[in-house]
MIDOSE-1310 file (N, C-alpha, C; in nm, 2 decimals, decimal comma, always signed):
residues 178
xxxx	-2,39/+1,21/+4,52/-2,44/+1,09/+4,59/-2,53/+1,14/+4,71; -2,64/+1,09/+4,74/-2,76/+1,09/+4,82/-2,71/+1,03/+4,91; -2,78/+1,09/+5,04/-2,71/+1,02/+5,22/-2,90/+1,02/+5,26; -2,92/+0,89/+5,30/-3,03/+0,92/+5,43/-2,99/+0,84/+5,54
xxxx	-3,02/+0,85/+5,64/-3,07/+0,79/+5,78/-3,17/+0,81/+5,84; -3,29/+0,74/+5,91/-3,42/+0,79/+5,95/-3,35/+0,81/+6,11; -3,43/+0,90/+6,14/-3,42/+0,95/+6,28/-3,41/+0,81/+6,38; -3,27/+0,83/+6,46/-3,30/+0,67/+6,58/-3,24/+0,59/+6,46
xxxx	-3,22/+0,59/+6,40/-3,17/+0,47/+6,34/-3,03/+0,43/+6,29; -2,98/+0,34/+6,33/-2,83/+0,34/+6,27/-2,78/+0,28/+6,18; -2,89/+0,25/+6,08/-2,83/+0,26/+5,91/-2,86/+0,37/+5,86; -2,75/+0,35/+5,78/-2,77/+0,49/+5,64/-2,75/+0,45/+5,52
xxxx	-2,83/+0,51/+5,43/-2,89/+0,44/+5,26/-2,76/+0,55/+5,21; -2,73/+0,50/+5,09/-2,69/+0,63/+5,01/-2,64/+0,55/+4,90; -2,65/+0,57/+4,77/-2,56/+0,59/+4,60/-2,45/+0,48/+4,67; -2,46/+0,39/+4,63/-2,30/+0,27/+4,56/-2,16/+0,40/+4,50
xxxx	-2,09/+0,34/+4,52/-1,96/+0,39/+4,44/-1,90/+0,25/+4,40; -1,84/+0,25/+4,34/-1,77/+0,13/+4,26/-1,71/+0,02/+4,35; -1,64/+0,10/+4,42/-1,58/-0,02/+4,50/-1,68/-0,10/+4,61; -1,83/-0,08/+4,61/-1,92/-0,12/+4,66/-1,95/-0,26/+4,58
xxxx	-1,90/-0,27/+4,45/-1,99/-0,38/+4,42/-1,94/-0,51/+4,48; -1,82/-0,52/+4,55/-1,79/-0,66/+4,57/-1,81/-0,66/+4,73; -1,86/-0,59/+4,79/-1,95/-0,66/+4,92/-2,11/-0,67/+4,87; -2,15/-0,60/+4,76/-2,27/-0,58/+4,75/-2,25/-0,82/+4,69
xxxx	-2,18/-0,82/+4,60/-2,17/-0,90/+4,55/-2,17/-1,06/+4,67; -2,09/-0,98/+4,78/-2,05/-1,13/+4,85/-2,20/-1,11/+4,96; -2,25/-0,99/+4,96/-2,37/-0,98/+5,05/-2,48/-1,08/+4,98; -2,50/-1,11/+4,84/-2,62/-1,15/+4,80/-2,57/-1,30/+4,77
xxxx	-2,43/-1,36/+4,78/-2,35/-1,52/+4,82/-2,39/-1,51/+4,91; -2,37/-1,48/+5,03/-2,35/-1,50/+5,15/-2,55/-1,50/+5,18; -2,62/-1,44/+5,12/-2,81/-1,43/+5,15/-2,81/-1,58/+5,12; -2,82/-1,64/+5,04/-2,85/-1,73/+4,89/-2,99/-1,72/+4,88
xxxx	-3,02/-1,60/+4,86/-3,18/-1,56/+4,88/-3,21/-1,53/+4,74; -3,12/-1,51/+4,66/-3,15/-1,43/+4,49/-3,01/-1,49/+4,38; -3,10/-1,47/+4,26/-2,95/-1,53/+4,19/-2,87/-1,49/+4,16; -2,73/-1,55/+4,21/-2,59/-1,50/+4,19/-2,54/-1,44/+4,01
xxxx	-2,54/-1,34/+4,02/-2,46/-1,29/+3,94/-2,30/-1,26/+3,87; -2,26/-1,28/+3,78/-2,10/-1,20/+3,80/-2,05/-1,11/+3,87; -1,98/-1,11/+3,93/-1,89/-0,98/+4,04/-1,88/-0,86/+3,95; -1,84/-0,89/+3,84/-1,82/-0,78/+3,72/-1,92/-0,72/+3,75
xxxx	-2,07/-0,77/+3,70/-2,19/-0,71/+3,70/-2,22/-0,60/+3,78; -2,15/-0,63/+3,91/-2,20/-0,53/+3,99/-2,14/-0,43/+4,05; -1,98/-0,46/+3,99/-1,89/-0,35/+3,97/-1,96/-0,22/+3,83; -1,97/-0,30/+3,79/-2,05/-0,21/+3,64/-2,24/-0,13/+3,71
xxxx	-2,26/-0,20/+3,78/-2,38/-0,13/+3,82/-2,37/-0,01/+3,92; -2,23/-0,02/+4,05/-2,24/+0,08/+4,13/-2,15/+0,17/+3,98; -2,08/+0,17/+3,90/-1,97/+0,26/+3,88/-2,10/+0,35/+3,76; -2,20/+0,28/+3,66/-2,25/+0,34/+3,59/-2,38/+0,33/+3,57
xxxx	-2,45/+0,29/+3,70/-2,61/+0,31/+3,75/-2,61/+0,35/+3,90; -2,50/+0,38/+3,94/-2,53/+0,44/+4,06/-2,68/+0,52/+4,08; -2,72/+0,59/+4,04/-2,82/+0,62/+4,11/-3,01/+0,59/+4,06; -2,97/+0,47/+4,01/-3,06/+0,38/+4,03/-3,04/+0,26/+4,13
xxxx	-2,94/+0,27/+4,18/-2,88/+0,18/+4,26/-2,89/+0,24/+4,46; -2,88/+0,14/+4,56/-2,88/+0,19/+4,66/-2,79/+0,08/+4,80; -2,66/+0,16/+4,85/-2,65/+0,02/+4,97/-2,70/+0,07/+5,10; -2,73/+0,01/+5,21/-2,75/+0,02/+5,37/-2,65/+0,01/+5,38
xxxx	-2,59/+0,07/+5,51/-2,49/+0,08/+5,60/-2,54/+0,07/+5,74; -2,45/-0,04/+5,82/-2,50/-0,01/+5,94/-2,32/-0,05/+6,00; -2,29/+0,12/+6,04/-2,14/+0,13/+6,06/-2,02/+0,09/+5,89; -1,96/-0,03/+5,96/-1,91/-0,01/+5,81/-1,89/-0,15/+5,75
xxxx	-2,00/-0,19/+5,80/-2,09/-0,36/+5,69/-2,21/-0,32/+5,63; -2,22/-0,34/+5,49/-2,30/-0,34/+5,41/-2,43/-0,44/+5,46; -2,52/-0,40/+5,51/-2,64/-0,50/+5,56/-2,77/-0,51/+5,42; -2,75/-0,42/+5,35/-2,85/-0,45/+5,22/-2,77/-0,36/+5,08
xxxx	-2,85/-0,40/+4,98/-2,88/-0,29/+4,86/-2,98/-0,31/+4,77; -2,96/-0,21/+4,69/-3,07/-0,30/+4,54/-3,04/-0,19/+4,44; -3,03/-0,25/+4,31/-3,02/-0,25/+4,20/-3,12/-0,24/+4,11; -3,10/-0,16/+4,05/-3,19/-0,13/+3,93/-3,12/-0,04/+3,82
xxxx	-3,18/-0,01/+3,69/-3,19/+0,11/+3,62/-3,27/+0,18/+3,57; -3,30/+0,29/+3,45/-3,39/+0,32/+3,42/-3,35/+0,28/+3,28; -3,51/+0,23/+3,17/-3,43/+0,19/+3,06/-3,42/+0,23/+2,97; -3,37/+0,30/+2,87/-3,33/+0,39/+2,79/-3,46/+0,41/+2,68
xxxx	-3,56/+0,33/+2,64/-3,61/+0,39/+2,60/-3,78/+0,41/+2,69; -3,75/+0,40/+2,77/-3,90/+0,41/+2,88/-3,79/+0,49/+3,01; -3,77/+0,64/+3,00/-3,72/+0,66/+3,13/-3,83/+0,73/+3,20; -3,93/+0,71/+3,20/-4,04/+0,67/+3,35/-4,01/+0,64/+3,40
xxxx	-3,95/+0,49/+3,40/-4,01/+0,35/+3,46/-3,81/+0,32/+3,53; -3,85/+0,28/+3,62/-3,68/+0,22/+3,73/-3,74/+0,10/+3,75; -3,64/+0,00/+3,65/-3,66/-0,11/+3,66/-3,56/-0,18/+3,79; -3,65/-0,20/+3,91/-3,56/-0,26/+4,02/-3,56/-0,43/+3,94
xxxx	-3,39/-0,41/+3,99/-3,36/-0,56/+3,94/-3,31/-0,66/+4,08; -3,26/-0,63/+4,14/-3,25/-0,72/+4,28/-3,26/-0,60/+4,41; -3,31/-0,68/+4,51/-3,29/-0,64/+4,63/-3,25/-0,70/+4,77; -3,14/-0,66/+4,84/-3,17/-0,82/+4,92/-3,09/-0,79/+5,09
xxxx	-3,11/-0,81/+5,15/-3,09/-0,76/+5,29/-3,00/-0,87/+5,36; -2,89/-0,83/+5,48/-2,84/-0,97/+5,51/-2,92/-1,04/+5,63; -2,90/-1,15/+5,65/-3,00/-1,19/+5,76/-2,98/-1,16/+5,85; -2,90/-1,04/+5,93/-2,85/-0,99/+6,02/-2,96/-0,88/+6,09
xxxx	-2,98/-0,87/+5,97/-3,03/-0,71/+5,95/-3,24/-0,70/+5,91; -3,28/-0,83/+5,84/-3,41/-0,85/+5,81/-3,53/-0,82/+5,89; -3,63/-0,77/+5,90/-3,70/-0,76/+5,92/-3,69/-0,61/+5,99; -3,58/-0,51/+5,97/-3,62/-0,37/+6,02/-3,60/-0,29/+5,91
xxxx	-3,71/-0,27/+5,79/-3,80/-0,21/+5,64/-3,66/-0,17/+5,58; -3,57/-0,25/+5,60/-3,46/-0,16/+5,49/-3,49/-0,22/+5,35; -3,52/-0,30/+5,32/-3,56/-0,31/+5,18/-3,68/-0,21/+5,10; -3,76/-0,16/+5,22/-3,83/-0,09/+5,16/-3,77/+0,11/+5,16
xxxx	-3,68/+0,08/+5,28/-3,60/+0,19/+5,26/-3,51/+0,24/+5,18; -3,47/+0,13/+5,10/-3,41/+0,13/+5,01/-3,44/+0,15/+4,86; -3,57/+0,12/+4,86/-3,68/+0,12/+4,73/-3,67/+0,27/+4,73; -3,76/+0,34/+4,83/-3,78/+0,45/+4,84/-3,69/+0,56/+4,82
xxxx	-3,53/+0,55/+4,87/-3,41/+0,60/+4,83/-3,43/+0,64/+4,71; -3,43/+0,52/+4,60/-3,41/+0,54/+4,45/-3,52/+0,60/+4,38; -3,62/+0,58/+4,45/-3,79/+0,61/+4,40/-3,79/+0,77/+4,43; -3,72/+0,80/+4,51/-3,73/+0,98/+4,54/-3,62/+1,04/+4,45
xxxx	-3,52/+0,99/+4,40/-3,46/+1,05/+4,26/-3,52/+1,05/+4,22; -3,60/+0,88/+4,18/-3,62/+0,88/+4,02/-3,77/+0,96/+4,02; -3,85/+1,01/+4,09/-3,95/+1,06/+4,07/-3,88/+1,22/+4,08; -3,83/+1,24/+4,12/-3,80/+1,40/+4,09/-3,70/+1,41/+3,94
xxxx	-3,72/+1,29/+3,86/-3,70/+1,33/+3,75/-3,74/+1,30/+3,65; -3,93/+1,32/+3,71/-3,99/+1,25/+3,63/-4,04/+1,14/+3,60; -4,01/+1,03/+3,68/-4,07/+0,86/+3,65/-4,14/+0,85/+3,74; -4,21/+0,81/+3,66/-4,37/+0,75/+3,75/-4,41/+0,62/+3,78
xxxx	-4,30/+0,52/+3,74/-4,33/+0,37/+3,73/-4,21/+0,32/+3,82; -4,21/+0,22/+3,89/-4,14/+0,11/+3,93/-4,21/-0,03/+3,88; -4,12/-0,10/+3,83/-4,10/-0,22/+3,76/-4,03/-0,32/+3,83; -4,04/-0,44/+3,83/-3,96/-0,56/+3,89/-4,04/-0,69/+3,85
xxxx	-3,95/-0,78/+3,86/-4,00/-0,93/+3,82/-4,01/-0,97/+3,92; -4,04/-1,06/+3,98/-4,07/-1,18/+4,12/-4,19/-1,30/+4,10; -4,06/-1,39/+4,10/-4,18/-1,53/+4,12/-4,30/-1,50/+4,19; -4,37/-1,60/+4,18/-4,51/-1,62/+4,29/-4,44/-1,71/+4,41
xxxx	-4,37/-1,79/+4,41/-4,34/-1,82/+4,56/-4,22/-1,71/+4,64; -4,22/-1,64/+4,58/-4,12/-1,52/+4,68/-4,22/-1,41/+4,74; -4,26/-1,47/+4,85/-4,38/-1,42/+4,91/-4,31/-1,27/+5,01; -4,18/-1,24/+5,04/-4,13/-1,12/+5,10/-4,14/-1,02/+5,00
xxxx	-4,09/-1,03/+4,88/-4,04/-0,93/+4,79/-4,21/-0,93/+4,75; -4,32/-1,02/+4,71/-4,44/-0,99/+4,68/-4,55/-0,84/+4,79; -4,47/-0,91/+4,89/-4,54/-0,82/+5,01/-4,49/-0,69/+5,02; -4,33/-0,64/+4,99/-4,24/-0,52/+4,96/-4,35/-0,44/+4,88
xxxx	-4,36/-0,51/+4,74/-4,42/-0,41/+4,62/-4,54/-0,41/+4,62; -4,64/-0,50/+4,74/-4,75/-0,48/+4,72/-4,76/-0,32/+4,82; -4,62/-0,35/+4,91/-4,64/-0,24/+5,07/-4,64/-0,08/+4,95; -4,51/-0,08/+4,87/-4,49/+0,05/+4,82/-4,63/+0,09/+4,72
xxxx	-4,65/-0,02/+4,65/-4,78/+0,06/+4,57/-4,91/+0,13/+4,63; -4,93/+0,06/+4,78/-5,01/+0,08/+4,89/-4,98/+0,24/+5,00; -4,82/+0,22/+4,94/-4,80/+0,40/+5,03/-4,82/+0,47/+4,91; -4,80/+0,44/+4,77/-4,79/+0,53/+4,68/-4,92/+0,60/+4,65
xxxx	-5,05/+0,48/+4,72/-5,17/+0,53/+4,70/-5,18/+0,53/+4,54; -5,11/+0,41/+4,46/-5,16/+0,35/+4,36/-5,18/+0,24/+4,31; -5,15/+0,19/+4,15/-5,17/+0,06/+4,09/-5,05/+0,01/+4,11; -5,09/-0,14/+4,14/-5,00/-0,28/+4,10/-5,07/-0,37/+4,00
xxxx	-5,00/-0,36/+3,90/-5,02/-0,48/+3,76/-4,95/-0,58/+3,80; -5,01/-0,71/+3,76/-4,91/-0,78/+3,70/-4,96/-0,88/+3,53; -4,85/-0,92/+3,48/-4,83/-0,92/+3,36/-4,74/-1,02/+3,36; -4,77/-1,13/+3,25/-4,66/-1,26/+3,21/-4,55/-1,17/+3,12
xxxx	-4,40/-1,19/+3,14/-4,28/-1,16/+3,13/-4,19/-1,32/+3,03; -4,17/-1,29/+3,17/-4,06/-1,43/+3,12/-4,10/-1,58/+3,18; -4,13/-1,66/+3,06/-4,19/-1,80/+3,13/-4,10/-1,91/+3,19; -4,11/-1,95/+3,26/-4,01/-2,10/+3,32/-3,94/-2,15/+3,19
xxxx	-4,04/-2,15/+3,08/-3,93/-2,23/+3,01/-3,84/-2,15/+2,91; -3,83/-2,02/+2,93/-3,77/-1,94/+2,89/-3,59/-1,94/+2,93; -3,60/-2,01/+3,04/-3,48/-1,97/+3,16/-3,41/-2,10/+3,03; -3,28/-2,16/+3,07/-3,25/-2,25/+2,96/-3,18/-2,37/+3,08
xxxx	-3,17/-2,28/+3,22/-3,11/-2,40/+3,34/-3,16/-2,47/+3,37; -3,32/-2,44/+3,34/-3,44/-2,50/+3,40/-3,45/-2,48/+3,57; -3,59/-2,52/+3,60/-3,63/-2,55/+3,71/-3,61/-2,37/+3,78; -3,62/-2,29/+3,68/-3,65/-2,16/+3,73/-3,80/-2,16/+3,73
xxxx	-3,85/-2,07/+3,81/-3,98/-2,01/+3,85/-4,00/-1,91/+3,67; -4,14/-1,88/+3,67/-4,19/-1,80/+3,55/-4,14/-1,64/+3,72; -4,09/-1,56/+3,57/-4,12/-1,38/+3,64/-4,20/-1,33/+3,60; -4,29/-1,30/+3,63/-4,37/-1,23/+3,57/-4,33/-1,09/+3,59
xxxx	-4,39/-0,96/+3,54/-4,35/-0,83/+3,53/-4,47/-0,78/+3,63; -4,42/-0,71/+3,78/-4,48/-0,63/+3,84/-4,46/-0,49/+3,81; -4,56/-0,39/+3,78/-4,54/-0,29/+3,76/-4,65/-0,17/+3,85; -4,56/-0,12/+3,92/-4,63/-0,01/+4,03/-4,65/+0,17/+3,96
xxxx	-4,76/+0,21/+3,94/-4,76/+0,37/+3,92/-4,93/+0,38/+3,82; -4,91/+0,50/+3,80/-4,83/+0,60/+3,86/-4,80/+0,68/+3,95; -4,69/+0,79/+3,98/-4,67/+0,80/+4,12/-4,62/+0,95/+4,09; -4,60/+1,02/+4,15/-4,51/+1,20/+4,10/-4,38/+1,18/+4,24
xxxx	-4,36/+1,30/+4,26/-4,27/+1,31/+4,38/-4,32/+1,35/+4,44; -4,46/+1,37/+4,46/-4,51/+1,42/+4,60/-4,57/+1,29/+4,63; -4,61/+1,21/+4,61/-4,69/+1,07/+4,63/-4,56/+1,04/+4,69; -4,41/+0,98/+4,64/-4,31/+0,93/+4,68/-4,31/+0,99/+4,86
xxxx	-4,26/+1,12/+4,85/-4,24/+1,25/+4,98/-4,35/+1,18/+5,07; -4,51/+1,20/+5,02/-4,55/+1,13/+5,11/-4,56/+1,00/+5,18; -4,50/+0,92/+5,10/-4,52/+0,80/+5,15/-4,35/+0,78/+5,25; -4,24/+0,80/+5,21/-4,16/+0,86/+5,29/-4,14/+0,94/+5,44
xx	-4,29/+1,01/+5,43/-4,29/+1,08/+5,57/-4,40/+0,96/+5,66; -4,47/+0,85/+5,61/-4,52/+0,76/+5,69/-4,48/+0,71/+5,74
């Protein structure tokens, strides 16, 4: 399991363990910023994606994480699936510090892509992945995914598929030391 802290700073990022998923779980109830998922789900993501996966710590409350994997037949590509910070805690880059976490494994083992979906009115998380493709000193695509009428609850937003790279681990490293 991976540990960071930036200098001065008193959060620390590091790898989920299992029994993470149920503040990770009540952290993203408690946002109502992203859609709630099964508690299961995210038991199953710290215990067997951990390291596509990432929480903040500041002391011993979980103030962010985010989730992702890599997907079995494209292991380039770390598909971030949520991210989400508590309002406690907003506005000091831990969601981008947290991207980066997972982006420095996953590029030292070779993936060159980050992947995510995000409405057009989720104008934070649009600004996130426009910031990382902009330290990566590369491309942002975007691409129709999944359309509104896809969802079956309705009244979901279309996701379209953002996709950032390519990128190596020294692009990552550097954008890291900015």
């Amino acid at each position: 399991m991976t540990t960071t802290s930036a200098p001065g700073s008193d959060i620390v990022i590091r790898n989920p363990v299992t029994e993470d998923g149920t503040a990770m779980w009540q952290l993203l109830v408690d946002a109502g910023t992203l859609d709630v998922n099964s508690s299961y789900l995210y038991l199953l993501l710290c215990r067997d994606f951990a390291p596509y996966c990432a929480v903040a710590e500041r002391g011993d409350e979980m103030v962010g994480f985010v989730t992702g994997f890599t997907p079995p037949l494209r292991p380039d590509v770390w598909f971030l699936w949520q991210i989400g910070v508590s309002a406690t805690a907003r506005g000091e880059g831990i969601a981008n510090r947290l991207a980066f976490h997972v982006l420095k494994d996953h590029a030292a083992r070779g993936g060159q892509y980050l992947e995510t979906t995000v409405t057009a009115s989720n104008k934070p998380s649009r600004a996130l992945f426009n910031g990382i493709a902009r330290h990566l000193d590369t491309r942002i695509e975007e691409q129709e995914l999944f359309t509104a009428e896809m969802f079956p609850e309705g009244g979901h937003e279309a996701e379209p598929l953002i996709r950032i790279g390519p990128f190596d681990a020294a692009a990552v490293a550097r954008a890291t030391e900015q």
